[in-house]
BASEDREN-767028 format. One record per residue: residue number from 1; residue in three letters; x, y, z of N, C-alpha, C in turn. Coordinates in Angstrom, 1 decimal, decimal comma. Layout:
N
PT; NUM; ALA; X; Y; Z; X; Y; Z; X; Y; Z
...
END
This chain:
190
PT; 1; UNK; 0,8; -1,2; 0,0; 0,0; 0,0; 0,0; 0,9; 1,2; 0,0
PT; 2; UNK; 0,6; 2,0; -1,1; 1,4; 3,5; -0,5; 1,5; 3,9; 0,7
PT; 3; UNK; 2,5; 5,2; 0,6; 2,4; 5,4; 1,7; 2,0; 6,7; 1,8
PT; 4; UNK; 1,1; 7,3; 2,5; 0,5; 8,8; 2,1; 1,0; 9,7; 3,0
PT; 5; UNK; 1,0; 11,3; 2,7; 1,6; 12,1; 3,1; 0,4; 12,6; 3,6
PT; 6; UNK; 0,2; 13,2; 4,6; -0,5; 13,8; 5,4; -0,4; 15,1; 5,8
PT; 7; UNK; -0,8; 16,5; 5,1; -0,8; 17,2; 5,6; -2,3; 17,8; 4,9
PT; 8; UNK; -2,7; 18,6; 6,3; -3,7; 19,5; 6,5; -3,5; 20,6; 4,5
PT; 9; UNK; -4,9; 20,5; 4,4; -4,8; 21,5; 3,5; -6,3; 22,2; 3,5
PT; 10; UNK; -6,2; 23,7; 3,1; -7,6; 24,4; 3,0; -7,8; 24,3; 1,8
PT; 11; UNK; -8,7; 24,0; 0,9; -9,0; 24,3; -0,2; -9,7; 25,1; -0,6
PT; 12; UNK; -9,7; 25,9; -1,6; -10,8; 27,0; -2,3; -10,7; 27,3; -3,6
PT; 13; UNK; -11,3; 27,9; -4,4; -11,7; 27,9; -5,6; -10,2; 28,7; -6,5
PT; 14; UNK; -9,0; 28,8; -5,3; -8,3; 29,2; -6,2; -7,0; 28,2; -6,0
PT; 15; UNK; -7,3; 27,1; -5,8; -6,3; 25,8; -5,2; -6,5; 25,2; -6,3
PT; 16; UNK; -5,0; 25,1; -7,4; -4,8; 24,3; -8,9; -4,8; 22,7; -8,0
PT; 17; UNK; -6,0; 21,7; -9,4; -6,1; 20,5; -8,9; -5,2; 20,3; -9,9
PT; 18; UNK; -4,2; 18,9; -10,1; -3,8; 18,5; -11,3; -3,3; 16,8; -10,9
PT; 19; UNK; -5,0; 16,3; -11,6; -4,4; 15,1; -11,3; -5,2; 14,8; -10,0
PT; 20; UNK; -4,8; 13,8; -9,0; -5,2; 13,6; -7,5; -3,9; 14,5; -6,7
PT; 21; UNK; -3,6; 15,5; -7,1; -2,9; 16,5; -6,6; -3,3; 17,9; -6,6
PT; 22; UNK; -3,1; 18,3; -4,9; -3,7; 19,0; -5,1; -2,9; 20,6; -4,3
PT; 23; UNK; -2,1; 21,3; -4,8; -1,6; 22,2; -4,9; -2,1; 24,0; -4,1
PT; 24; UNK; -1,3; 24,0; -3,0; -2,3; 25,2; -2,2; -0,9; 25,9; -1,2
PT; 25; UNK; -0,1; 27,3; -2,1; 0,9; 28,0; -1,2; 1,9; 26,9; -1,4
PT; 26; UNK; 2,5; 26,0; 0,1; 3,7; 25,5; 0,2; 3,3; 24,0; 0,6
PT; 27; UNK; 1,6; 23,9; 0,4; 1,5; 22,3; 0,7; 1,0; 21,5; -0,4
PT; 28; UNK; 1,2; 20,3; -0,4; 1,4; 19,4; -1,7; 0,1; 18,2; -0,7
PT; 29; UNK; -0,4; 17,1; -1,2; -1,1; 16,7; -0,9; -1,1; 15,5; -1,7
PT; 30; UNK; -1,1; 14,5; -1,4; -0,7; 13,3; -2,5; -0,4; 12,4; -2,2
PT; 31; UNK; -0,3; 10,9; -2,7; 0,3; 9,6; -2,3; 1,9; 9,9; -3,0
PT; 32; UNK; 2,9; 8,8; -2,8; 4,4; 8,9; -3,2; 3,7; 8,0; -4,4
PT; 33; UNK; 3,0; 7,2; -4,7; 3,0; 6,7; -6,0; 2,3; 7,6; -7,3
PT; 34; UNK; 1,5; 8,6; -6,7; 1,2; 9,4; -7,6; 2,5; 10,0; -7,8
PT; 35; UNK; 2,7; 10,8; -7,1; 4,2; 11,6; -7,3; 5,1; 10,9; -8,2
PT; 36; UNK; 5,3; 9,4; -8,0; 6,2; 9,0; -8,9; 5,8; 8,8; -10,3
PT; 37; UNK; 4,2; 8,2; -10,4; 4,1; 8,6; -11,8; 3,7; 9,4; -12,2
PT; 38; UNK; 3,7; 10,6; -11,5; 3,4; 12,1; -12,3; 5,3; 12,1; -13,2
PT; 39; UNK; 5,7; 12,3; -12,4; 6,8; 12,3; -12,6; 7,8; 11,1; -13,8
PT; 40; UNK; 7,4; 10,1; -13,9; 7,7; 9,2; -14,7; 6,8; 9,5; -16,2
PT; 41; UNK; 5,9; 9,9; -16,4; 4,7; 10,4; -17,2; 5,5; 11,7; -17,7
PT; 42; UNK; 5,8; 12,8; -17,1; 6,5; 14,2; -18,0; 7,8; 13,8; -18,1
PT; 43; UNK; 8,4; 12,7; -17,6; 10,1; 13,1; -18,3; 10,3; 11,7; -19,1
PT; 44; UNK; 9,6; 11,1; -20,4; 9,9; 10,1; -20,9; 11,1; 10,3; -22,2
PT; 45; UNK; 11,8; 9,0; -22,0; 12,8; 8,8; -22,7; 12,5; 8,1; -24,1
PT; 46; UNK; 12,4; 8,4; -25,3; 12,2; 7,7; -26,2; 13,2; 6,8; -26,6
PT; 47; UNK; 13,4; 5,9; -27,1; 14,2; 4,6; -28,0; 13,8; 4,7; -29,6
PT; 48; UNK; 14,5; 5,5; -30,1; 14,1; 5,4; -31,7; 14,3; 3,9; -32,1
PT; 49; UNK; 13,1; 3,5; -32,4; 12,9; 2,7; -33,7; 12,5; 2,3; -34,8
PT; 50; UNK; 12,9; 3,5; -36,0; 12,7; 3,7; -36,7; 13,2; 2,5; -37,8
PT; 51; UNK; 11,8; 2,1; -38,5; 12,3; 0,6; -39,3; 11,8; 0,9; -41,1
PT; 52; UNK; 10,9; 2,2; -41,4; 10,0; 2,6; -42,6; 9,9; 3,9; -42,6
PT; 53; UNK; 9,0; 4,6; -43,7; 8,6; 5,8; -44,0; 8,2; 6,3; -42,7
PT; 54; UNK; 6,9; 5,4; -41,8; 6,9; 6,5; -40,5; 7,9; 7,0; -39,5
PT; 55; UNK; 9,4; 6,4; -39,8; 10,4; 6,8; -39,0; 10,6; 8,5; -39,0
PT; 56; UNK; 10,3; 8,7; -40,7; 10,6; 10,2; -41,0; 9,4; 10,8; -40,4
PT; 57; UNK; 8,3; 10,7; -39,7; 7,1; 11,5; -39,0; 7,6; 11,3; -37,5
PT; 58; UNK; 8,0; 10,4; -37,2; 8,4; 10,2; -35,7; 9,8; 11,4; -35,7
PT; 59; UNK; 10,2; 11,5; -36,6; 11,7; 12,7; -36,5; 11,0; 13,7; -36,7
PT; 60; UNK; 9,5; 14,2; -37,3; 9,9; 15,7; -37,7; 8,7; 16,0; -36,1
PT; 61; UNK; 8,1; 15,0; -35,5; 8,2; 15,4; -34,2; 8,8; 16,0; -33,0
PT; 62; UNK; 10,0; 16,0; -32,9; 10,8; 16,3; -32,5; 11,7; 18,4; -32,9
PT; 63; UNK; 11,4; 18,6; -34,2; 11,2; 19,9; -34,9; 10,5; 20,9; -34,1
PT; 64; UNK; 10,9; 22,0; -34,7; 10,3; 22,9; -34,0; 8,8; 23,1; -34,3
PT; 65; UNK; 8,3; 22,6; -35,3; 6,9; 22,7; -35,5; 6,1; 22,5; -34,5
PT; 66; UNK; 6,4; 21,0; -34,6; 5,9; 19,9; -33,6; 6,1; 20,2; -32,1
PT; 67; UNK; 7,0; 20,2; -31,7; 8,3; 20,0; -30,6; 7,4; 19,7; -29,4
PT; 68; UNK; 8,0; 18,0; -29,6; 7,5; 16,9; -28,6; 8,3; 17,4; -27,2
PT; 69; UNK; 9,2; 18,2; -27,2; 9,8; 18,5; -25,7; 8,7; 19,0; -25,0
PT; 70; UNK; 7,6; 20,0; -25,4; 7,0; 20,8; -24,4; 6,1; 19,5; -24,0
PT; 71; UNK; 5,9; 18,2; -23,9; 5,5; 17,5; -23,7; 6,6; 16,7; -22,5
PT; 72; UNK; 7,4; 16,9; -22,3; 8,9; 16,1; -21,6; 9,3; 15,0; -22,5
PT; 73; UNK; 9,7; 14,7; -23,7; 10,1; 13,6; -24,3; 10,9; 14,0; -25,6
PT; 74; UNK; 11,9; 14,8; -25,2; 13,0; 15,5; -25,9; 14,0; 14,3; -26,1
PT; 75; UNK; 14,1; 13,7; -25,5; 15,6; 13,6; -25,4; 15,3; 11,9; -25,9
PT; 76; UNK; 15,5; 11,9; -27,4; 15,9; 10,2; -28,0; 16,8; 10,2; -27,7
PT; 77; UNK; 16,7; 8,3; -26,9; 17,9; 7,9; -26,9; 18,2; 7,2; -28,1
PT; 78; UNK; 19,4; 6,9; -28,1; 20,0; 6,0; -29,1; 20,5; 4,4; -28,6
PT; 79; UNK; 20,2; 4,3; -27,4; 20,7; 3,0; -26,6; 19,7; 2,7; -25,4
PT; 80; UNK; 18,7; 1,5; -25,5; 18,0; 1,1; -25,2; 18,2; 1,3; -23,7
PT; 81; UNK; 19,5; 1,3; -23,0; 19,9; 1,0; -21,7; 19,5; 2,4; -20,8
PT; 82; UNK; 19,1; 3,6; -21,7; 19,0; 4,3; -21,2; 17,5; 5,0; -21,7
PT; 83; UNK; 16,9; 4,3; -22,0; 15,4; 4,6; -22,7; 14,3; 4,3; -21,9
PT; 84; UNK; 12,8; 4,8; -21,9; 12,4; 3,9; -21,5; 10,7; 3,5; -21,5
PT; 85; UNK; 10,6; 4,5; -23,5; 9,8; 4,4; -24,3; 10,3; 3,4; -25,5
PT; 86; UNK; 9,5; 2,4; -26,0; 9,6; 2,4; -27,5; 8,8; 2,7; -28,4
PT; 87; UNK; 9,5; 3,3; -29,3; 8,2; 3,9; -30,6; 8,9; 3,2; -31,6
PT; 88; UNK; 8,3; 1,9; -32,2; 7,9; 1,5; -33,4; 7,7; 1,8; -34,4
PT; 89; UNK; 8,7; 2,3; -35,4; 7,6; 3,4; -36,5; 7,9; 2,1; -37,8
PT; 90; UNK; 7,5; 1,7; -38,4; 7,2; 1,2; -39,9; 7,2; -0,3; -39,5
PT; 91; UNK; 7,2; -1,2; -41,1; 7,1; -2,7; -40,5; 7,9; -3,5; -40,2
PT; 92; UNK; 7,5; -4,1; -39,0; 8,7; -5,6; -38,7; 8,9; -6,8; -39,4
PT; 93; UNK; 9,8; -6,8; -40,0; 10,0; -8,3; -40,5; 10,5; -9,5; -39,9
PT; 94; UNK; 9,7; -10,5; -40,1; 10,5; -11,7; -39,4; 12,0; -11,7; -39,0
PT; 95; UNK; 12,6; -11,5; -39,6; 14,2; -11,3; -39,4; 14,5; -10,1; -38,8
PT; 96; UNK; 13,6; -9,1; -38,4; 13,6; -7,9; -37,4; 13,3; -8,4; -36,2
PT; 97; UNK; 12,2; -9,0; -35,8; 11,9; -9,4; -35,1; 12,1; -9,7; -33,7
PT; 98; UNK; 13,7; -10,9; -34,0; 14,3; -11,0; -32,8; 15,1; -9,7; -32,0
PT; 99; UNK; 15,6; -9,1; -33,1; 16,2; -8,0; -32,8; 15,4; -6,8; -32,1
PT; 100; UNK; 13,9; -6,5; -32,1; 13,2; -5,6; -31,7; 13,2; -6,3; -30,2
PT; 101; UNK; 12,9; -7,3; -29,8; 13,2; -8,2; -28,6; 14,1; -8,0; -27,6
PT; 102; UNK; 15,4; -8,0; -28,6; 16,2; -8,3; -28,1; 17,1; -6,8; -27,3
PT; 103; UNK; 16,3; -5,5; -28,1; 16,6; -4,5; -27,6; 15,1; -4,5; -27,0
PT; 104; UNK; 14,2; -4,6; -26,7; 12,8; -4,9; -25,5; 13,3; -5,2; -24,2
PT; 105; UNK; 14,0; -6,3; -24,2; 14,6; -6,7; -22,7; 15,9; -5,8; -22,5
PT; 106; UNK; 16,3; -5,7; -23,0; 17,9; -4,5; -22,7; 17,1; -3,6; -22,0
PT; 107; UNK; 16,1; -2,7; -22,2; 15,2; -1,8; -21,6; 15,1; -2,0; -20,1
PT; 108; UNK; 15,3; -0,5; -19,6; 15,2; -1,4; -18,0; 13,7; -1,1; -17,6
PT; 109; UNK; 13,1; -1,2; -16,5; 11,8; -1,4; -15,9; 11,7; -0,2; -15,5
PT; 110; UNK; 10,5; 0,6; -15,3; 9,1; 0,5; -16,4; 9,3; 1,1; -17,5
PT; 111; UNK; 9,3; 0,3; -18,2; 9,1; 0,6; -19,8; 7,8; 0,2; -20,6
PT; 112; UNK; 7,8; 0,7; -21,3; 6,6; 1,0; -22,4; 6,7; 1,1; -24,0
PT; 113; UNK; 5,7; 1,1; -24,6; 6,1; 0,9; -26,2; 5,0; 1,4; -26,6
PT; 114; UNK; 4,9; 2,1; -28,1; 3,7; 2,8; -28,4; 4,5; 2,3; -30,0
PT; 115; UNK; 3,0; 1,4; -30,6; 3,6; 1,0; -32,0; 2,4; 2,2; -32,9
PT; 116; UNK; 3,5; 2,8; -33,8; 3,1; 3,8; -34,6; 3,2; 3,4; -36,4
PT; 117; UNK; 1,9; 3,9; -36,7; 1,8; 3,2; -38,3; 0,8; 2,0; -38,2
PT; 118; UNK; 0,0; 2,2; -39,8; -0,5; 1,0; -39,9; 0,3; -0,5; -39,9
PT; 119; UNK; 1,8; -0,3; -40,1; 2,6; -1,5; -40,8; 3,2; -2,0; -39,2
PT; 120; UNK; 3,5; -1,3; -38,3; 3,7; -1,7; -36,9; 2,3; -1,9; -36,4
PT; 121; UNK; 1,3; -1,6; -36,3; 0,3; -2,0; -36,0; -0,8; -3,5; -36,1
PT; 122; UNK; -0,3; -3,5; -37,2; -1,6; -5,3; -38,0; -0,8; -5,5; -39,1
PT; 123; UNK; 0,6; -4,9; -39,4; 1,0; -5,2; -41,1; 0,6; -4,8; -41,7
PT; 124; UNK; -0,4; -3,9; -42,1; -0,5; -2,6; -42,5; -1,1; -3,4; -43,9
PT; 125; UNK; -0,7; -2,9; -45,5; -0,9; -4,1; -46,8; -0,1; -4,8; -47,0
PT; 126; UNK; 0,9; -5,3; -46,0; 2,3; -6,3; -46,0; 1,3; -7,5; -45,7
PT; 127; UNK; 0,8; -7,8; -46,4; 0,4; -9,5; -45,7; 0,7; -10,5; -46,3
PT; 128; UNK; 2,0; -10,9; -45,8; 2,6; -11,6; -46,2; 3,8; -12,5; -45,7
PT; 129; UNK; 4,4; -13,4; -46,2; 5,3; -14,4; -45,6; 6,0; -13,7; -44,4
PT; 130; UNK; 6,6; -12,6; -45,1; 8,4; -11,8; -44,5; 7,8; -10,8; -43,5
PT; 131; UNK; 6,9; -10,5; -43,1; 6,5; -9,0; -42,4; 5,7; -9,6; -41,2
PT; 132; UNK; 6,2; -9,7; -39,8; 5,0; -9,6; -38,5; 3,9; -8,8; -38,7
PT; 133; UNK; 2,8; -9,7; -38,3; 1,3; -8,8; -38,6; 0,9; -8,3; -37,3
PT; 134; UNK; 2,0; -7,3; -36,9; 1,7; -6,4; -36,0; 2,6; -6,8; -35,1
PT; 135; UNK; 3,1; -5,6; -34,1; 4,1; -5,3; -33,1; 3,9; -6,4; -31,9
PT; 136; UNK; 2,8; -6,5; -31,7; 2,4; -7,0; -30,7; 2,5; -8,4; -30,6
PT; 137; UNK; 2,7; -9,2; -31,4; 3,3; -10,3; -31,3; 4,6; -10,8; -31,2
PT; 138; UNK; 5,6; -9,5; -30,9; 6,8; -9,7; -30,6; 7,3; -9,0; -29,0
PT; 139; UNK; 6,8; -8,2; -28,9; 6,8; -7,1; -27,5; 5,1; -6,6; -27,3
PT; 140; UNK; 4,9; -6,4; -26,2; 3,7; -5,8; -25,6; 3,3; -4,5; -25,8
PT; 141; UNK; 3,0; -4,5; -26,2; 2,4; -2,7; -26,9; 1,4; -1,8; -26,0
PT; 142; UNK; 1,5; -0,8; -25,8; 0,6; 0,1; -24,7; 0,0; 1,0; -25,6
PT; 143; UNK; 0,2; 1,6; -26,6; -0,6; 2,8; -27,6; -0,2; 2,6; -29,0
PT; 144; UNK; -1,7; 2,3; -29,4; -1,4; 2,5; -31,1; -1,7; 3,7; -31,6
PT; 145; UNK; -0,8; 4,3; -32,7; -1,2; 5,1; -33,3; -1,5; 4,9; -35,0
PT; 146; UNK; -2,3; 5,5; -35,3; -3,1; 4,6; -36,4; -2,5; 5,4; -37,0
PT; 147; UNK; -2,8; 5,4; -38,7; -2,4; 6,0; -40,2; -1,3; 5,2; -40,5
PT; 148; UNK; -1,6; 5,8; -42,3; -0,1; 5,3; -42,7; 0,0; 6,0; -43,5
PT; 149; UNK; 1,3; 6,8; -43,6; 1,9; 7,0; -42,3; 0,9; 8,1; -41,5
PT; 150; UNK; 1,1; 8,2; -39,8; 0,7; 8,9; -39,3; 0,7; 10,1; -39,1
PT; 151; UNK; 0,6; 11,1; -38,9; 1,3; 12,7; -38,7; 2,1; 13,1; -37,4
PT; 152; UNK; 2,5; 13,8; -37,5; 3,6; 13,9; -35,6; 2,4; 14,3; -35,1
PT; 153; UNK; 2,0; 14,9; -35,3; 0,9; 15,4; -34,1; -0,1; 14,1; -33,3
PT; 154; UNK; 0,0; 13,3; -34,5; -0,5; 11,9; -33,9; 0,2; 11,0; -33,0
PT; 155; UNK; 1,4; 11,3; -33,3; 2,0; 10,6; -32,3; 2,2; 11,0; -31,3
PT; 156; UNK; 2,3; 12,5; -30,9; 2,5; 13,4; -29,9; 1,1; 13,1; -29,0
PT; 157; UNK; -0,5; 12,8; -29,8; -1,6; 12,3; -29,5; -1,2; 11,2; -28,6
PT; 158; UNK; -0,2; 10,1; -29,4; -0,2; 8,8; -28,5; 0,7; 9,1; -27,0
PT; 159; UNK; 1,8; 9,6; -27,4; 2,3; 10,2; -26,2; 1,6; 10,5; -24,9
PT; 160; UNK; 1,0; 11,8; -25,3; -0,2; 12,3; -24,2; -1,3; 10,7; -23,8
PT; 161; UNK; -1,6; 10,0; -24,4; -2,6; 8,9; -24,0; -1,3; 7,7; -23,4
PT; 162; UNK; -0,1; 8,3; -23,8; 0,7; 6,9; -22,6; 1,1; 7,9; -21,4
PT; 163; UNK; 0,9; 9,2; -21,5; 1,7; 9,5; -20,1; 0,1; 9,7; -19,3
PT; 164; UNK; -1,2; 9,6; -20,1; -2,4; 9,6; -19,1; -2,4; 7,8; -18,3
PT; 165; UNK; -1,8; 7,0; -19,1; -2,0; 5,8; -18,7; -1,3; 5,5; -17,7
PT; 166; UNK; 0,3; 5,9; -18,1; 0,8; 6,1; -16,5; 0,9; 6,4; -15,5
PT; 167; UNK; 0,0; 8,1; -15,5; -0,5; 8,4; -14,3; -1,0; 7,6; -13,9
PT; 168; UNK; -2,4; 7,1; -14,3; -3,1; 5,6; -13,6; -2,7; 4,6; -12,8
PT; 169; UNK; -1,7; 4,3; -13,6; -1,0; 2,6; -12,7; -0,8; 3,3; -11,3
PT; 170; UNK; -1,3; 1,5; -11,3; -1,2; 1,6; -9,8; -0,4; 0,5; -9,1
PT; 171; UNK; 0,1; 0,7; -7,9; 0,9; -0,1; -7,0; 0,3; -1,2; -6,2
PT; 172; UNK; 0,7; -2,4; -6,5; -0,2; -3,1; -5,5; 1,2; -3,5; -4,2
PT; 173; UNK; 2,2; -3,4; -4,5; 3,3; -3,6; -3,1; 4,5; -2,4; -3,4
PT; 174; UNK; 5,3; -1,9; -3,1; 5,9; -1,1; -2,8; 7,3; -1,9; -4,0
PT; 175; UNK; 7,4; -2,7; -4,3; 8,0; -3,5; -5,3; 7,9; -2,9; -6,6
PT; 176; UNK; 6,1; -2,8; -6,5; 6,0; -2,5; -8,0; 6,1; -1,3; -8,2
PT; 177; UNK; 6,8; -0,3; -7,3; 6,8; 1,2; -7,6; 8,0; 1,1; -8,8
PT; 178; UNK; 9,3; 0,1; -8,3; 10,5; -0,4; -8,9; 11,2; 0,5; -8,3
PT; 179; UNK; 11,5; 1,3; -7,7; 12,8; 2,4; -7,6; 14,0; 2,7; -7,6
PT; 180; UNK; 14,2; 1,0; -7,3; 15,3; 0,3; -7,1; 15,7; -0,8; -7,9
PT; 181; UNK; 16,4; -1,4; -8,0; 16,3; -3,0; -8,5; 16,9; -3,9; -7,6
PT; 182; UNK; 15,8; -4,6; -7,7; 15,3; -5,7; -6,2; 16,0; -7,0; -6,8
PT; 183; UNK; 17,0; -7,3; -7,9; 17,6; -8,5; -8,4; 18,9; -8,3; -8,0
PT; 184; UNK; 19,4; -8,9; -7,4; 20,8; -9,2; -6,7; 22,0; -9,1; -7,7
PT; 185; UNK; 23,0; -8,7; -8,1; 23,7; -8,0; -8,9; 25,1; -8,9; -8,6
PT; 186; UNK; 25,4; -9,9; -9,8; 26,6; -10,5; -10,0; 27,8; -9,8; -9,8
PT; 187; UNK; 28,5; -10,5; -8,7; 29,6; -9,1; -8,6; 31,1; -10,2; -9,1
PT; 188; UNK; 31,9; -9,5; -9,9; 32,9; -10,1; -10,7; 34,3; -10,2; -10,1
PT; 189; UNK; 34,7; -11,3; -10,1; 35,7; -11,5; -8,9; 36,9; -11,0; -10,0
PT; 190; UNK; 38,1; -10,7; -8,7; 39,1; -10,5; -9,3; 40,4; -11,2; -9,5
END
């Protein structure tokens, strides 16, 4: 069970709610698991993986047009280890496959994935031998974004619907907040 902070607060019509937070002068009001996924929700890390045409809408996101930063999600990484979004943009082929995986688990905990495009989505008009018919049978997917290709604003759309989904989750032991890592760490002799 979280663990809740307790402090007295007056409320009135000029006290910003945002969220189950509730903001008044110098007092904050809130569980630590909200706090964390408020917090995990505005500063997400993307993992470019760009595999098709929608790779080039997932980049001009990032543009000043677009500019996915006023959102918190500036900063693509280029190395899974430090990511802790995946965005999916074009289609997987069987021989992609393992490799989308295989950088899936390199990802550390909580991670998430938002497959973008019709061809990451269901295979899009790939139906056929060489092409996975959809992301989701290789990694777990949290947000589709539909079209083909999509527009950045759509994706910036999916963004906002995974950082509303995050707020959400919820904790059922103090485990699943993760803050730590609770796996015992091989230490290498000398």
């Amino acid at each position: 069970m979280p663990k809740r902070i307790e402090t007295l607060v007056l409320h009135d019509s000029t006290t910003p709610v945002i969220g189950d937070i509730e903001k008044g002068g110098s007092v904050v009001l809130t569980t630590v698991e909200t706090l964390i996924n408020q917090a995990r929700a505005n500063s997400l890390w993307p993992l470019t993986f760009g595999l098709a045409c929608c790779a080039i809408e997932m980049m001009s996101t990032v543009a000043s047009r677009f500019d996915l930063s006023r959102f918190g999600s500036e900063a693509f990484r280029a190395t899974p280890r430090q990511a802790d979004v995946m965005i999916i943009a074009g289609r997987v082929s069987k021989k992609m496959a393992p490799v989308l995986r295989q950088i899936y688990d390199q990802m550390p905990e909580p991670k998430w994935v938002i497959s973008m495009g019709a061809c990451a989505s269901s295979g899009g008009v790939y139906n056929n031998y060489a092409i996975v018919q959809g992301a989701d049978q290789v990694v777990p997917v949290d947000v589709y974004v539909p079209g083909c290709p999509p527009s950045p604003d759509a994706l910036m759309f999916g963004v906002l619907k995974l950082q509303e989904k995050i707020k959400r989750q919820k904790a059922k032991t103090l485990a699943d907040l993760r803050l730590v890592d609770l796996k015992p760490q091989a230490r290498a002799e000398a």
